[in-house]
N, C-alpha and C positions, 0 to 999 in steps of 0.2 A: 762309582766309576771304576770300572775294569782296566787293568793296564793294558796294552795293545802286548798279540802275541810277538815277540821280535825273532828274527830269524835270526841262525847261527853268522858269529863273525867270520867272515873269511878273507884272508890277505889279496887274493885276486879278483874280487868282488869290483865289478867296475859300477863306477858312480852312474846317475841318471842321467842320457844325454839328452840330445837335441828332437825333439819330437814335431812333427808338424801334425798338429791339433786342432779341431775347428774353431776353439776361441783364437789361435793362432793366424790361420786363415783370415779369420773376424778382423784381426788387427793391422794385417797385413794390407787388407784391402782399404781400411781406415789411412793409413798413410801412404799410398798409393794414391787416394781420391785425395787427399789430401794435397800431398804433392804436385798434382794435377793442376788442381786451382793457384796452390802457391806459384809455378812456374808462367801461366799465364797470368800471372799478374804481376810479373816480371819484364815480362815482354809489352813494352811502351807501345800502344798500336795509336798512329794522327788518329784515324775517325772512328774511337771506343764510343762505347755506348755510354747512356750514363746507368744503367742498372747493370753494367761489368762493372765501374771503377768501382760504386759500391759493394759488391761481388769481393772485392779486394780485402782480404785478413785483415784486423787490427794489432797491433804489437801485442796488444793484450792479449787476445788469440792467440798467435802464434807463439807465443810464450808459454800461457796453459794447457795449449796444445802439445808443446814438445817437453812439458814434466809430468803429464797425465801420459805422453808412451813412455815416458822411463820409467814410472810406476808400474803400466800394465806389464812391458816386457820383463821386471825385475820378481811380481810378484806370481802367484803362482795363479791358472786358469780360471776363468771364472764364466755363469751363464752368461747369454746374448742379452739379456733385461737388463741386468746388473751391468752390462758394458754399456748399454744404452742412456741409461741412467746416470754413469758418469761421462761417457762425453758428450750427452747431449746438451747441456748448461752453456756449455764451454764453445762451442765449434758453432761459426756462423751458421743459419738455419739452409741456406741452399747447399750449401757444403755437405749438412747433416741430411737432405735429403736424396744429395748424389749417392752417398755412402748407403743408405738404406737401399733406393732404389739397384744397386750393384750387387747387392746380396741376394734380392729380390730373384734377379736375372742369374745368377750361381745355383741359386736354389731351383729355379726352373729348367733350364738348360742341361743339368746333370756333369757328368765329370770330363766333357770338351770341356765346357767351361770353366772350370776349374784348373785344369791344364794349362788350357790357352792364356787364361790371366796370369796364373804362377810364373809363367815364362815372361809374360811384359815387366817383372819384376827389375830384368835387367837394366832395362831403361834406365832405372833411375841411379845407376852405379856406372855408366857407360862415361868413360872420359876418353877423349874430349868429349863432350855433352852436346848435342845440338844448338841449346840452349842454357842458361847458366844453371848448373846444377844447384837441389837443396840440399842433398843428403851427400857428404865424405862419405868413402868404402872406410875409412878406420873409425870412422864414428861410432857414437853406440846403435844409431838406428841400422847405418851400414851394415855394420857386424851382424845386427841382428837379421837383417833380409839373404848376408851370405849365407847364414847357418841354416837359414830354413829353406832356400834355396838347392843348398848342398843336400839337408837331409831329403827332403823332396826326391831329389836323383836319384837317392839309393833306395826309393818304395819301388818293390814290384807293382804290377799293374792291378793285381788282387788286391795288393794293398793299397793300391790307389783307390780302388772300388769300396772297399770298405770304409776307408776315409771319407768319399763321397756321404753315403750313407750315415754317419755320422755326423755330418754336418747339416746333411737334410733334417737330423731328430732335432740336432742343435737350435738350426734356424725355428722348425716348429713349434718347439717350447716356448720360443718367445713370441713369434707371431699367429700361429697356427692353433698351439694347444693342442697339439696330436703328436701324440707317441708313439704311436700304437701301432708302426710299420713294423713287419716283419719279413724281412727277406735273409733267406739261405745265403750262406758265406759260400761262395764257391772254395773248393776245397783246390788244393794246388798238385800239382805231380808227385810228390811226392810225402812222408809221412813229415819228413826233417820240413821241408818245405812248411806246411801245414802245423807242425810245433812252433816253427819261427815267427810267423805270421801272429799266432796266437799270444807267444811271448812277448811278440813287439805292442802287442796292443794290452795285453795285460799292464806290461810297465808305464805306455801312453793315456793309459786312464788314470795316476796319478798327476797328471798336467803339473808335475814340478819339476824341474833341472837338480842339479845339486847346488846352485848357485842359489837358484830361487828359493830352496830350500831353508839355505841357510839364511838367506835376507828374513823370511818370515820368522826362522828361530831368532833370529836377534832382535826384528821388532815387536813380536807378540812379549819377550822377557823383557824388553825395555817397559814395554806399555803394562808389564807386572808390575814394578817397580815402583813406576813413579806414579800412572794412570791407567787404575784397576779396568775401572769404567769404560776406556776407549779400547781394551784387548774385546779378543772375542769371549764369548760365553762358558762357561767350565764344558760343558755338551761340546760346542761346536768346535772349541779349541780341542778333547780328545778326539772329535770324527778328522781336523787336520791333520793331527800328529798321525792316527791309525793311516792316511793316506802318506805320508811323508815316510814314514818307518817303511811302507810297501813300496816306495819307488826310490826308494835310499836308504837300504838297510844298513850300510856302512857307518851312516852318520849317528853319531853316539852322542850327538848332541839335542838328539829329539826325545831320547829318555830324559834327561834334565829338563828339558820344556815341560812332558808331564809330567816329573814328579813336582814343578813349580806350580803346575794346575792341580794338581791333586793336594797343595798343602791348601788351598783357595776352599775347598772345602772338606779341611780337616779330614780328609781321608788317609789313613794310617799306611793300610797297606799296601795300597797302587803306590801311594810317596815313596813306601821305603824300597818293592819291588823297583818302582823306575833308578832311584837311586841308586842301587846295588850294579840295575843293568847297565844305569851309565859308566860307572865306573872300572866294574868288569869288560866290558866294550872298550872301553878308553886303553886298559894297561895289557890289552890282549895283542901280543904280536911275535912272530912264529919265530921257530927256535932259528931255522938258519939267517934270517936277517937280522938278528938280534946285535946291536954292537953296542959301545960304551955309552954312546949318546942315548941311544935309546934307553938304558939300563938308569942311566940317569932323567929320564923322562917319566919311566916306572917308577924309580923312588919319591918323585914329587907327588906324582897323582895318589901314591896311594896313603903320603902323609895329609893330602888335600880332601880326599876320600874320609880318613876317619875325623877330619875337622869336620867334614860335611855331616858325617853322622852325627857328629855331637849338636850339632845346629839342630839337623829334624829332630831330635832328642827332646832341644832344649822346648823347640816350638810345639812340640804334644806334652810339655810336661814332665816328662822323663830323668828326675834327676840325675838319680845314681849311674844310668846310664850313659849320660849324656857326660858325665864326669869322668868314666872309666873311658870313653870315645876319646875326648877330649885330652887327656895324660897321654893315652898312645901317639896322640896327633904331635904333642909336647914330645914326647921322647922320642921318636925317629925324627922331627923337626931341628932338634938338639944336636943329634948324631951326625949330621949333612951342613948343620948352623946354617939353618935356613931362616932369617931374622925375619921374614915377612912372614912367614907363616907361623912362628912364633908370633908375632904379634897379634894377629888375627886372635890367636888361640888363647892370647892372654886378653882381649875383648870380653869374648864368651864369657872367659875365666871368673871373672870378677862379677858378670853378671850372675854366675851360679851360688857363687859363694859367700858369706856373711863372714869370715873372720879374715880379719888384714884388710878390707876390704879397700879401704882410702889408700892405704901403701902403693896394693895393685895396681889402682887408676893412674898415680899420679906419675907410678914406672912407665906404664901402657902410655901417658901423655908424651912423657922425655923422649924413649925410645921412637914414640911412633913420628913426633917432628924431627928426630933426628934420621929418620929414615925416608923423608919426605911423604908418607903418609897422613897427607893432612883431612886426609877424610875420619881415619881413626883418629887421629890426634882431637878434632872437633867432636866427637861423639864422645871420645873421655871426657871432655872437659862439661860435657854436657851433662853427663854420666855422677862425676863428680858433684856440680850444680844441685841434683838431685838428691844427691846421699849429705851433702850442706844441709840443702833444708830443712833436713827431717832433723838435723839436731840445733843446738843453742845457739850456734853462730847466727852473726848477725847478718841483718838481709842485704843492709851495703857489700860486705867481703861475700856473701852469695851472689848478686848482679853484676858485680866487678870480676865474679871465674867466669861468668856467663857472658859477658861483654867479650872476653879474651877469646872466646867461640866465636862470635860476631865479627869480631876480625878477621881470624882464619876463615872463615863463610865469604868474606867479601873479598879478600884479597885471591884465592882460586876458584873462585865462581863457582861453590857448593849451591845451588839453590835450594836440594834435598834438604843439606842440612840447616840452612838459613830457616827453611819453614817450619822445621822440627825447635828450631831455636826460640825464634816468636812464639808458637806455642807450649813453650818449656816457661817463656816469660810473663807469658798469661796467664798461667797457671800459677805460676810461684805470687802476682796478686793477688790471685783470688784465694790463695791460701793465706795471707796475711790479711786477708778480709777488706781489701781493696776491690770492691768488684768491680768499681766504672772502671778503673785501669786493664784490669781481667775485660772487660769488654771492647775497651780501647784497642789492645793488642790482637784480639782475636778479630777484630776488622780491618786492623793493620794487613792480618795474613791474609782475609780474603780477599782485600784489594788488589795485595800483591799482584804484580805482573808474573807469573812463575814459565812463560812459555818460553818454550826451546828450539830457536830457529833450524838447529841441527836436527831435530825429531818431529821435523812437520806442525812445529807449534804447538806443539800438546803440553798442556801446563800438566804441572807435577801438581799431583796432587795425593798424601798420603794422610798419614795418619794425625799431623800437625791439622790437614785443614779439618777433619772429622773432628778433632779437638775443638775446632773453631767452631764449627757449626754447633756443637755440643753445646759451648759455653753459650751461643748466642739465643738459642732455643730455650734454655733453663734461666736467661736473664727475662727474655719476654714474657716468661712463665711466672716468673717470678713478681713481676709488674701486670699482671695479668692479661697479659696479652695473649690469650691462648692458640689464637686461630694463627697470628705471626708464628708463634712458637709450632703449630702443625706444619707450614710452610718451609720452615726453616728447618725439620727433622723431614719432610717427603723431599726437600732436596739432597739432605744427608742419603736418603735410601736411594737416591737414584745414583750417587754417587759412588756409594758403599752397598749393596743387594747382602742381602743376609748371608749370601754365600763367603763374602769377602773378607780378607783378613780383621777389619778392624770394625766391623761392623758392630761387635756388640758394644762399641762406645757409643752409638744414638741409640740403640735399641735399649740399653740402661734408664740413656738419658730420658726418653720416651715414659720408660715405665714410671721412672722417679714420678712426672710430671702428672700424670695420670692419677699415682698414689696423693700426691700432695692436694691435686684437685677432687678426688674422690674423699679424701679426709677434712680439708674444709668442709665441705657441703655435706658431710657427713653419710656417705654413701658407703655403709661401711662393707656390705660386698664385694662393692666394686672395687676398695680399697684391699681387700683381703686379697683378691685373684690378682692387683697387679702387684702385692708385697712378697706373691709367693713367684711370680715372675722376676723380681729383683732377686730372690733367692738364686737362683739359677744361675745369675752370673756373677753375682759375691754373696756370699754368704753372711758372715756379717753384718752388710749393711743391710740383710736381708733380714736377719735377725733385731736389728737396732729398727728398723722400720715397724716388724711387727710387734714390740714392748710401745712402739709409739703410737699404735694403730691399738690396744688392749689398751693403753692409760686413757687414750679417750674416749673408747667405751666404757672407762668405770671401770677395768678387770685389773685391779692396781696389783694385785696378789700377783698374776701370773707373770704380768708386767715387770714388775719387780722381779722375780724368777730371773726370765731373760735376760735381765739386764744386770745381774750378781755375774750369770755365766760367761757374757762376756767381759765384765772386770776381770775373772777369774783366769781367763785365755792369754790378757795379754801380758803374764809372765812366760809364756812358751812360746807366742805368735809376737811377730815386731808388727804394734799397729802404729800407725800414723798418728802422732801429736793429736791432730785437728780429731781424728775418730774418736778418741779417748776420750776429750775431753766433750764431744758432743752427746757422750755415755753418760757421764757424769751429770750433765745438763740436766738430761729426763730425769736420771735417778732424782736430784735435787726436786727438782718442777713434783715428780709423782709423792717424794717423801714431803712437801711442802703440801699438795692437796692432801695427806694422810686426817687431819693436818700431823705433823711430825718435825716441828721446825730444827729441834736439835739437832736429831739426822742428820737434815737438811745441809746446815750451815757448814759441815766439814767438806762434805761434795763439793760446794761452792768455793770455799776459799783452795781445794785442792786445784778444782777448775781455774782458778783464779791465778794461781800459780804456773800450773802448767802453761796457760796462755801468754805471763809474763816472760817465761822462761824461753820460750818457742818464738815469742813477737807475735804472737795471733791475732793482732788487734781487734779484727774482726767480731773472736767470737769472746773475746774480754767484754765487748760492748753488751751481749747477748750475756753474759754469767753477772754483771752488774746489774744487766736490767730483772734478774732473777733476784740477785741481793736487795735492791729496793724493794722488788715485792714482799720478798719474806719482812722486810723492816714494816714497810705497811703493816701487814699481817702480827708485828710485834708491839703494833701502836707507837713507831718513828716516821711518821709520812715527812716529817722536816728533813729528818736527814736522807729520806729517802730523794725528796725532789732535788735534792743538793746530788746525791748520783746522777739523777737523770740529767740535770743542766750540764752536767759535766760529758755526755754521750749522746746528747740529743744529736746534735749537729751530725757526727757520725754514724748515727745510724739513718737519717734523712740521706745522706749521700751516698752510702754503699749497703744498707739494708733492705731489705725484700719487704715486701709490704704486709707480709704477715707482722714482720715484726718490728716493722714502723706502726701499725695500728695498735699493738700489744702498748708499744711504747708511748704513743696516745692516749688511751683506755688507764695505763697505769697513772701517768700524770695526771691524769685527770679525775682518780678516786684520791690521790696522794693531796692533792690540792683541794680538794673538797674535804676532806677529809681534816687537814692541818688545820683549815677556819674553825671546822664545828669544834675539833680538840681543843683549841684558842680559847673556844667558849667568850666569843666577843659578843659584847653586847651594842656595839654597831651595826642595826639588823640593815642600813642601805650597804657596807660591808661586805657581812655576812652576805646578804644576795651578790653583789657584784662578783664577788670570788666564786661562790657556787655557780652560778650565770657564765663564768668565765672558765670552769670546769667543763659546765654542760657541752659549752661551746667546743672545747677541746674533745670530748667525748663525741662528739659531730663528725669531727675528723676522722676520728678513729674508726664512725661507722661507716664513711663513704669509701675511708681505704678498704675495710673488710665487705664492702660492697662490691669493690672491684673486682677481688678474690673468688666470692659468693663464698665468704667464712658464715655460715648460716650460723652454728655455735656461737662464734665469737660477738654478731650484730644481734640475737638473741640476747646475752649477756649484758651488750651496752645498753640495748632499750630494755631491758632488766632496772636496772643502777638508774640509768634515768628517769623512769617510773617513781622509786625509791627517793629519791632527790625530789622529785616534786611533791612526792606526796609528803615528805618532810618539810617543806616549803609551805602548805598547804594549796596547791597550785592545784585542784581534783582534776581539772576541766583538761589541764596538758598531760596529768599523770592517765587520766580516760582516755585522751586519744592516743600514747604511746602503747597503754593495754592492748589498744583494739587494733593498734598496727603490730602487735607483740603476733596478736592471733593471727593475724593473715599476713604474713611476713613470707612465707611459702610463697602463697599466688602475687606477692611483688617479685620475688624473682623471675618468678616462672613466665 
């Protein structure tokens, strides 16, 4: 995306006026015919028809009729299809036929007609009215039929011809499909003549005002903000802006527009060019008007300007940068004690930096409720909520800073932040290994009502519901649901296009999904191409993915490898509790198949540790059910079962079904196992307990059924084979061989 060329600022540069345009015309005649019908249906006639009374608008009508012309007049021109398409829903059907039909006769008749209609215009502004008037001269329809009335006056006739001819292509397009007229501009007496002519229609093919201008810049950056999806397209939004900059080059608020489209697709230098031109546009103003006010107008924009920098800084990554932006911003903000801008900068601030960090926030929360800033004041606290988690404190005084956000959200009607809050609180379950709650929450938000009666009812929708979607796609994934879990990521993509800021939080989640089910079923390509896709957007997990993708092929060596390098990192890299400790995990798991149980055992109890220390309940349940195994594996299946009874329940409630079936498959060798140790010579016993084993092993293959863990259900009809044929059972240990072989073609 190229930035549009911007022309030089100049102080005498007049804004874009009043243009009569053929979508203008279009509209003109709409409320006209419009008005037409309203006024005879006004007038009480004894002996009406009865196909006039019905003839007669509904409230409803007339209501959607008169906020779809405040629409059209406010926004800026559009084709005859696309106007047709919006009022046609709306406008009784004889109505919308008179309207057509009237164009019809414009387009045919040539520019008497057009004339001649432009002037009945009057009519509807004439008081005393013949009849009861619909439209006030101060109204905004009023206003709008004087301005185009007035402009009207001042076209020569040349340009009235031309106009004509213009709206002959206009009406074509949409009914005709012919464009392809070409007629000679008659040329005027003179050369200034014939410049002016050409200029005035130059600036008339941008169809915006300065007003309507601005109306689109304010709603295309609201519809940034909160609802990516409802703005226009990154393409279509800079073909707006290049026409807006052309027919309002003054406005210095249209380079902000693009460089807010240009961070949408990470585009470096159109962002930082538009930025730069907003700015310098903004604080450009000539020496002799120059007075204190103004001088103090300059000094704000241009401490606003390097906070701006420091933000796109921060959003491409850029630290040092973004830091030396950011101090400038700080130090002429200091110089003027400008305390909002100070605060903003001490936002940033804290997000850049790792030492003092808690100090910062909780300054940033004071100052910024003592400023009435309760937008920053709620994003500290949220901020804070954050940097909680990741260390010891406990998850009560965590949800209890996070509640005190919840307030502020509800008491100034943040919705933004409300939704970023929910899924702030989603998250922090599903990091304490609470997932039904982490699910709970994240449906909490999508039910949410988030629409905005003020913004045409466009629910907000950012980065909190992408969270949501995120969470809800990886939970059905997790339960196998996979086909829910495509639905619920193609609605994330429609919501979020890869172009969009926050898009690679499905597109992660997508891949995880993908890997996870390509590694059960043991596809190990396919698992390789979407591990090297996770690379891409964390490294890390991209790395911890493929030591977990090489253990299950057997490659323990290299395996191991990857998985030293990352313990190794995180004395220099601040990783997440939860990642650490699900390093440790594999390592354990790989040094236990060595076999290697020594190894083994320290990973575990560190894991063990870590997760006590953090609350992780979660993944405690998951580093136990690795310590019973290794106790199996030590010949303790007693004390092993005595773990699991102690974690079954939780891992049934907030475990993924891998590792509920793991957790089946274990009890169920641990239990078979403890009898034969027993060496009881109870052989109805002995069977019932093995019998009650097998049964459990059952379990475990229908949940790894659900998955398609082809490995894993392999394994159990493995063990169970083994179990019968120690029984002396040939006849079930035969049929589970021969389902062992063709266990493929049952999936398939």
């Amino acid at each position: 995306m190229v930035p549009p060329d911007l022309p030089a600022a100049s102080s005498n540069m007049k804004s874009a006026g009043d243009y009569v345009t053929p979508h203008k015309i279009s509209v003109l005649v709409l409320l006209k015919e419009f008005c037409t019908v309203r006024q005879c249906s006004l007038q009480k006639r004894p002996l009406q028809k009865v196909e006039e009374i019905s003839w007669e608008h509904t409230i409803k009508q007339n209501r959607d009729f008169y906020s779809t012309m405040l629409k059209l007049i406010q926004n800026p021109d559009m084709d005859l299809k696309r106007l047709i398409n919006i009022i046609h829903p709306i406008m009784h059907p004889k109505t919308y036929e008179i309207f057509t039909e009237r164009l019809h006769k414009l387009r045919k008749n040539g520019i008497a007609a057009i004339m001649d209609y432009i002037a009945t215009l009057d009519s509807l502004l004439v008081e005393p009215a013949p009849v009861l008037p619909v439209i006030q001269k101060s109204s905004v329809l009023g206003l709008f039929i004087r301005h185009m009335l007035l402009a009207f006056d001042k076209l020569s006739f040349s340009l009235v011809t031309k106009l004509c001819r213009r709206f002959h292509a206009y009406f074509d397009a949409a009914f005709v499909q012919c464009l392809e007229e070409s007629v000679e501009v008659p040329s005027g007496d003179s050369p200034r003549g014939e410049d002016f002519e050409e200029s005035y229609f130059e600036e008339c093919q941008v169809f915006a005002s300065q007003k309507q201008a601005e109306y689109f810049i304010a709603q295309q950056a609201a519809l940034l903000q909160i609802n990516e999806s409802a703005a226009l397209s990154p393409f279509d939004l800079q073909q707006k802006v290049r026409e807006l900059m052309k027919g309002n080059p003054e406005l210095f608020e249209v380079c902000f527009l693009s460089y807010l489209n240009c961070l949408r697709v990470k585009e470096y230098c159109g962002a930082k060019d538009n930025l730069y031109h907003h700015f310098d546009r903004n604080t450009y103003v000539p020496q002799e008007i120059k007075t204190l006010n103004l001088s103090e107008d300059l000094g704000r924009s241009s401490r606003y300007a390097a906070l701006n920098i420091a933000i796109f800084h921060t959003l491409f990554g850029h630290k040092e940068e973004a830091l030396a932006a950011l101090n400038e911003a700080i130090m002429v903000a200091q110089e003027v004690n400008d305390n909002v801008c100070l605060q903003y900068s001490l936002a940033w601030l804290y997000q850049l930096t790792s030492d003092h960090k808690e100090v910062l926030i909780e300054r940033s929360i004071a100052k910024s409720a003592e400023l009435g800033l309760w937008q920053l004041s709620s994003l500290g606290l949220q901020s804070l909520t954050k940097l909680k988690s990741s260390t010891p404190a406990l998850p009560s005084s965590v949800f209890e800073l996070l509640s005190k956000s919840d307030i502020q959200n509800c008491q100034h009607s943040m919705t933004d932040m409300l939704g970023s809050a929910i899924s702030l609180r989603a998250g922090l379950w599903g990091q304490y290994g609470f997932s039904a709650l982490q699910l709970l929450f994240s449906e909490i938000l999508l039910y949410m009502r988030t629409a905005d009666p003020m913004r045409g009812g466009i629910y907000h929708i950012g980065e909190g519901f992408c969270l949501a979607l995120r969470n809800l796609a990886l939970v059905f994934a997790s339960k196998g649901l996979y086909d829910e879990a495509i639905g619920v990521l193609a609605v994330a993509r429609d919501l979020f296009p890869t172009h969009s800021e926050h898009s690679h939080i499905w597109q992660i989640a997508d891949l995880i999904i993908k890997f996870e089910r390509a590694l059960y079923q043991g596809k190990w390509l396919r698992a390789l191409e979407t591990q090297k896709g996770i690379s891409i957007f964390d490294t890390d997990e991209g790395q911890l993915r493929k030591a977990q993708l090489l253990f299950h092929q057997g490659n323990l060596a290299e395996a191991d490898t990857i998985l030293k390098q990352l313990l190794d990192g995180i004395e220099t890299k601040q990783i997440a509790p939860n990642f650490y400790v699900r390093i440790l995990l594999l390592r354990s798991e790989l040094l236990s198949a060595t076999p290697n149980y020594i190894m083994a055992l320290p990973s575990l109890m560190t894991s063990l540790s870590k997760c006590e220390s953090y609350h992780l309940s979660g993944l405690v349940c998951l580093t136990l059910i690795q310590v019973a195994a290794l106790q199996l594996e030590l010949g303790l299946p007693k004390q092993a079962l005595i773990i699991l009874d102690q974690i079954f329940v939780s891992i049934l409630t907030n475990g993924n079904l891998y590792d509920i079936g793991c957790c089946y498959f274990l009890y169920a060798r641990c239990l078979a196992f403890s009898i034969i140790q027993n060496g009881s010579k109870n052989h109805v016993l002995l069977k019932k307990t093995i019998f009650k084993a097998i049964s459990m092993s059952n379990k475990a293959f229908k949940t790894f059924k659900v998955i398609k863990a082809v490995q894993k259900m392999k394994s159990v009809l493995c063990w169970q084979a083994y179990t019968y044929n120690y029984l002396g059972m040939k006849a079930e240990r035969n049929d589970l061989a021969y389902r062992y072989r063709n266990l493929d073609d049952e999936l398939t």
